[in-house]
N, C-alpha and C positions, 0 to 999 in steps of 0.2 A: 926654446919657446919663441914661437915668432906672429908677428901680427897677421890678419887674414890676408895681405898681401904679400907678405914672406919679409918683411922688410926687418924683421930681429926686432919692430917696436916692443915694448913692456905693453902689459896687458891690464887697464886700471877697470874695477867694477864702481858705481857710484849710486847707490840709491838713492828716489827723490830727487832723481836730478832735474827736475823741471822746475822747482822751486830756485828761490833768489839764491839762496847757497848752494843749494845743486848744482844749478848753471853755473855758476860763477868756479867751482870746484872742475866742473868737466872742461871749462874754460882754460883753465889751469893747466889740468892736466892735460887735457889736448894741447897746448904749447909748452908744455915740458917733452913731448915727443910721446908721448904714450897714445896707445889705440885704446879707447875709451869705450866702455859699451854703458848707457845712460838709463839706467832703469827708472822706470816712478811708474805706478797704480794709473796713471791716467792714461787714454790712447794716445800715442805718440802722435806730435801736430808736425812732426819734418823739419822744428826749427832749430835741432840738435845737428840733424845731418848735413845742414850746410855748413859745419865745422869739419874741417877733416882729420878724419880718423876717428869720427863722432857718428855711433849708430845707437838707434834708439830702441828700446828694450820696455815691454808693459808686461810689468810684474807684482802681483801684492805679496808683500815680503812677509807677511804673516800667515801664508798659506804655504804648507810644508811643500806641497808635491807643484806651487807653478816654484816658487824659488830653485827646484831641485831644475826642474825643467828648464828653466829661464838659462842654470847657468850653462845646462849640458848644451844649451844649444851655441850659448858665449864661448865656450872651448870648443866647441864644433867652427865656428867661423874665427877664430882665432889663435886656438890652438892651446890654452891655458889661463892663467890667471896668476897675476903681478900680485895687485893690489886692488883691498877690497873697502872701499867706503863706505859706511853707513851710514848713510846721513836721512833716508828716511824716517820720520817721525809724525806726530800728531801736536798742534798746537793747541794751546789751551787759552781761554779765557778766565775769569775769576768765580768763585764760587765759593761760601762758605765750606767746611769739612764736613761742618752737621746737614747740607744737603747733598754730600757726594755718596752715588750708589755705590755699590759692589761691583755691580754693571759698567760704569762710567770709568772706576779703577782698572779691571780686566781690560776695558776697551784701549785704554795706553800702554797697558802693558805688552798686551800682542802686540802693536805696532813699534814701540821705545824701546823695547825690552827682548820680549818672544823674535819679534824680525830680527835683527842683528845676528840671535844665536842661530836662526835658521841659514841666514848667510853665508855666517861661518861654516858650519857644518855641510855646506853645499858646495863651498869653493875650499875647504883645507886641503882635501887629496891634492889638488893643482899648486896652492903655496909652497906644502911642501917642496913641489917640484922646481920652485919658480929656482933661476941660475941666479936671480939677483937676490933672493932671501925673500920672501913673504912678508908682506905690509899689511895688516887690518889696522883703520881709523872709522872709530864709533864716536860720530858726532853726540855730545852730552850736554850738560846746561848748566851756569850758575845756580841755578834754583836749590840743585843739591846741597850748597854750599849757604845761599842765601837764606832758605825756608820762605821762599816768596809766600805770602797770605793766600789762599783763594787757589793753589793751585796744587792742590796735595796728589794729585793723583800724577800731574805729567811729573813735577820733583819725586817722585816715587820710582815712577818707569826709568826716569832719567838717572837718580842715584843707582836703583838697581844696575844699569848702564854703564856706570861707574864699575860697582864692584866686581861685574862680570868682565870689565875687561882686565883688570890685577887678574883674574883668576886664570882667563884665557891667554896671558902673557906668561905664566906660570906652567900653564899645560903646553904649550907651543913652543916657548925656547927651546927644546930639545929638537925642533926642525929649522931653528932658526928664524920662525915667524916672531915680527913684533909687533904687537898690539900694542894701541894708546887713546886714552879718550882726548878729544877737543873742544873745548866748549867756549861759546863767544859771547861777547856782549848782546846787548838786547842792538839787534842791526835790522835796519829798515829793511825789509823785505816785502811782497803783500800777503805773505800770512803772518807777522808780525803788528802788520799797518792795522790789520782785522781787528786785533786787540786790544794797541797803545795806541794814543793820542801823539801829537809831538809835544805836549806838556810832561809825558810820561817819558819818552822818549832825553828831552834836556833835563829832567830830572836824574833821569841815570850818568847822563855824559858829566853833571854835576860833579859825580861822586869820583868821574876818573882821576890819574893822578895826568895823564893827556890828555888833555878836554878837546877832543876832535872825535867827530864819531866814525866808531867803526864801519867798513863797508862790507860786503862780502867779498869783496877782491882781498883786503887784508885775512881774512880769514880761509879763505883758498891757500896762502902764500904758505900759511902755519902749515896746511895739509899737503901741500908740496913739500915741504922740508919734511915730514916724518915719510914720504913716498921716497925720498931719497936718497942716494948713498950715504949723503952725511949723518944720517940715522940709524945707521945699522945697528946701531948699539944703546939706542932709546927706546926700552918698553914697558909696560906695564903703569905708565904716569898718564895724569892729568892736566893736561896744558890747557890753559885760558887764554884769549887773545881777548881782551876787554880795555885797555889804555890803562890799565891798570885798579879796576873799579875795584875788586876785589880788598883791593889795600885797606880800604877804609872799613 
């Protein structure tokens, strides 16, 4: 497998990557040597591709036939598929349960939940093939773990998220794909900033056992290391990068 200029680069997919962990993830991976194709729902603005080995890709991950399409054309200009991140998602703000529709539940699940397994099922024929072993990382959320108030339908998308990646690490070791979910701290980002406060924000860093807050570059770093060789043999888990908040 070789990158579109034949250089033997690894080939990373990254959804969402326009957002603040997006970036910061194809950031990553574009300096770990990897040709990176940078998909998000929005039209690409160009300022992925003055990274090099960074091309930008507009795809909505919860639409069966462009993901299909998006990747045939990624393995058309590159030749296959490494590594697949899904870090695309929907954020949420707060709301009672007893006002949440059925509508507004569905609506995170296509995108937290439905996108991811579409992904999957769009790039495995290529994982299998990868010479370095098949990588899927499904960005996920404390919430699953926490039961944040006010936000039952993304902790829903996002737990589900969870247990579909045990299951897809379960069906896929037998090609040597390993899946794992990652989930971060509440990190400043501006679809983050949209929701919390910074009273909300040092209330969380409170509760770390390293009171320093997360950035997206630490949380890229996590995503690097399961893109890794040192990971070949880590799947089916749930890794937090939060300074430890979870402790408490």
């Amino acid at each position: 497998m070789t990158g579109s200029d034949g250089d033997g680069s690894r080939v990373a997919v990254v959804t969402g990557a326009a957002g603040g962990l997006g970036s910061a993830i194809v950031h990553r991976l574009a300096a770990d040597g990897f040709a990176v194709a940078a998909l998000d729902i929005a039209e690409p603005d160009g300022t992925s591709g003055v990274v090099p080995g960074v091309r930008d890709w507009r795809c909505d991950v919860s639409d069966p036939a462009a993901t299909r399409r998006t990747v045939d054309g990624i393995v058309q200009a590159y030749g296959g598929v490494d590594v697949l991140v899904n870090n695309a998602g929907l954020l949420s703000g707060r709301a009672s349960l007893l006002e949440t529709t059925p509508e507004e539940l569905h609506r995170f699940f296509d995108v937290n939940a439905v996108g991811p397994l579409l992904m999957v099922q769009a790039c495995v024929p290529w994982l299998r093939e990868s010479p370095y072993r098949g990588r899927v990382v499904n960005v996920a959320s404390r919430t699953f773990f926490t039961g944040a108030p006010g936000q039952i339908a993304y902790a829903a998308g996002k737990g589900a998220l969870i247990g579909m990646t045990r299951v897809m690490a379960r069906e896929l070791g037998e090609h040597r794909i390993t899946v794992n979910a990652v989930a971060p701290a509440q990190v400043a980002t501006p679809g983050t900033r949209a929701h919390s406060g910074d009273e909300v924000f040092a209330a969380t860093m409170r509760q770390q056992a390293i009171k320093e807050f997360v950035t997206p570059e630490h949380f890229a770093g996590l995503v690097s290391y399961l893109a890794s060789p040192d990971a070949v043999m880590v799947t089916g888990q749930t890794l937090v990068c939060d300074g430890g908040g979870l402790l408490h």
